[in-house]
N, C-alpha and C positions, 0 to 999 in steps of 0.2 A: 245759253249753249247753242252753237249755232249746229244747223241739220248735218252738213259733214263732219263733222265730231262723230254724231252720233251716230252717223253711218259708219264713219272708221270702227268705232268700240263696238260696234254688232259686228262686223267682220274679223276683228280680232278676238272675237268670242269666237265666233265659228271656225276660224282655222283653227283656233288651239285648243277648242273640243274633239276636232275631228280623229285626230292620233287616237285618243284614247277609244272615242268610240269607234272606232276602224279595227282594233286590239280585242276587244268585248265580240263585235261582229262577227270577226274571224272566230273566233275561241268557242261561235253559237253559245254564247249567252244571254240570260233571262233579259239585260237591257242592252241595246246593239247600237249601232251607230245613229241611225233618226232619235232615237232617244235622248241620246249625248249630248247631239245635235242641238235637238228643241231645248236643254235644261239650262243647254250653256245661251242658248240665244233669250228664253226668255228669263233667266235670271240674271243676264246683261241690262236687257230690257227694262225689268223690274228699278233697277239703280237709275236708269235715265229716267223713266219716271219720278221716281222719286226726290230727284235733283232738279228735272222741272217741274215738279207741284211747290219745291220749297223754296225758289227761285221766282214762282208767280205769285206765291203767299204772299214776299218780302215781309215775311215775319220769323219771328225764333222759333218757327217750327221746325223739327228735327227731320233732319232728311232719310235718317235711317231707321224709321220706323217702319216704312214697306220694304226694305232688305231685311230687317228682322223675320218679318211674316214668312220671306224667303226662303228661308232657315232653316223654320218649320214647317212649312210644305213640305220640302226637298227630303226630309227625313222621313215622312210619313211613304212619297214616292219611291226612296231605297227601301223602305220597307217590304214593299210592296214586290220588290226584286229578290228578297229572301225565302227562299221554299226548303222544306221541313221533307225529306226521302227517306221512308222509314227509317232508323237511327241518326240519318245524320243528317246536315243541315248545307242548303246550297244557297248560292249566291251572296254571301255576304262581302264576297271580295267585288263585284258588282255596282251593289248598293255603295260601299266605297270610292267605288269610279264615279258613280251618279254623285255623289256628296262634292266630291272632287272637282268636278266640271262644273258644278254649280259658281264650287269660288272661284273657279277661273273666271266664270262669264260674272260674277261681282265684281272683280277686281277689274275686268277688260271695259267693264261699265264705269267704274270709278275712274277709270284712265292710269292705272296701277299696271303698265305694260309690263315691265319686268318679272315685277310680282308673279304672275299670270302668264308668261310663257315660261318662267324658270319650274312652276309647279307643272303645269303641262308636261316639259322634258323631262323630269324627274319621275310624274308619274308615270310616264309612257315608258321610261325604262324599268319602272319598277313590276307593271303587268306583260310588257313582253322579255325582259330578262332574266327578271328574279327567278321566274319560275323555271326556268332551263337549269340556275344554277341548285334550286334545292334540290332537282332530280337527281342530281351530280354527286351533293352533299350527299344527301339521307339514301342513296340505294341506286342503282340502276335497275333497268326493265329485264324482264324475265319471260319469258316463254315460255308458259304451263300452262296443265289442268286444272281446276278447282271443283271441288268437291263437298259439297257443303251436306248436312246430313240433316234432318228435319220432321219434325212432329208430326206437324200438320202440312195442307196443303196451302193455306194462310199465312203459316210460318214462311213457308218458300216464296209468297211474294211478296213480304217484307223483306227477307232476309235479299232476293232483287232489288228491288226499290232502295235499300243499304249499299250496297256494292257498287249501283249505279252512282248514287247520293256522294259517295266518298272518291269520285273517279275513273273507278273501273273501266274500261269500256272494249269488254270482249266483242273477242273475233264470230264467235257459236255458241248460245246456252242450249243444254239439252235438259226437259225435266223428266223423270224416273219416279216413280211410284213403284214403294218395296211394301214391306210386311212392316205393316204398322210406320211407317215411315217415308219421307217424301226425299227423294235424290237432285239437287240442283246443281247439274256440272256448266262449268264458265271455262270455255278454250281462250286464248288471246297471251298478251305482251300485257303484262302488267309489275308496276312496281314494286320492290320491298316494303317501299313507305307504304303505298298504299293500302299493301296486304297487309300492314301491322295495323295501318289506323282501320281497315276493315275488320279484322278480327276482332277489335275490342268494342266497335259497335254490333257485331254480331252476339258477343256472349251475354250483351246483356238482354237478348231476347232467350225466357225462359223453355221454349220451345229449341232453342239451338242448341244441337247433340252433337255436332265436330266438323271436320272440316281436314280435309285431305290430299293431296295431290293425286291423279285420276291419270291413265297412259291416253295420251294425247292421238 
């Protein structure tokens, strides 16, 4: 393999990591674009490698054994992009994108152009469109108060750390301390969906007492 090959498939890693992690960036999530970046360049990398160890070998030794290892790195790395916010659970759409740009920058290593930009365009429209249209599907945004009603004062910053977890992301929290009970009101634009998928990780904290619409 001569050296401008191998320069081409590392540039064709890094352009058609970039989209996605450019999407992730903007969106301020857990992995952003240097991320994308380095997973799609060094698991291009990783395949050049492996094609000249098995190339210098001149023996049957399998040249996909260090893309395997790839693999399983890359998954332990998405892992690492998934965080657990009281009830609910973030970043695994993320961890998908890091999985994703991995096998771009394989495929962009193997010399699999098509492959590897047709995944690219697919999934760049998948994290910057999809998600417009389920807003559309399951509920539009709403401009309320929230009102959430609570045990403890521990209960209230779970039951935070849930709302953030699933979305949320008010305009003003104010917290309240009543008789025997702690008040957490949320101002802001927030979704149907998102209040429904909030509510059902909030009942199952046994501390959570209700939840109410509050005059803005």
């Amino acid at each position: 393999m001569v050296w401008t090959d191998g320069l081409l498939r590392l540039g064709v890693a890094l352009v058609l990591s970039f989209p996605i992690g450019w999407e992730r960036e903007t969106g301020q999530k857990p992995a952003g674009l240097r991320t994308h970046l380095l997973v799609g360049l060094g698991c291009c990398l990783f395949v050049l490698v492996s094609k000249v160890v098995a190339l210098e070998a001149q023996s049957d030794a399998d040249p996909g054994r260090i893309a395997a290892q790839v693999v399983t790195g890359v998954g332990f790395l998405g892992g690492g992009a998934i965080l657990r916010a009281g009830g609910a659970v973030r970043g695994l759409t993320t961890a998908a994108s890091i999985w994703l740009v991995a096998a771009i920058g394989m495929a962009a290593g193997s010399g699999y152009f098509v492959g590897a930009g047709a995944c690219a365009a697919i999934g760049f429209g998948i994290l910057a469109g999809l998600e417009r249209w389920e807003r559309r599907m399951m509920g539009g945004r709403e401009r309320i108060a929230l009102r959430l009603t609570l045990r403890s004062e521990a209960a209230a910053r779970r039951a935070r750390e849930t709302l953030f977890g699933v979305g949320l992301r008010p305009d003003r929290v104010e917290f309240e301390r009543g008789d025997e009970r702690f008040l957490l009101t949320f101002f802001g634009s927030f979704s149907r969906h998102a209040m429904v998928v909030a509510l059902e990780h909030l009942t199952e904290d046994p501390e959570f007492l209700g939840l109410e619409r509050a005059s803005g």
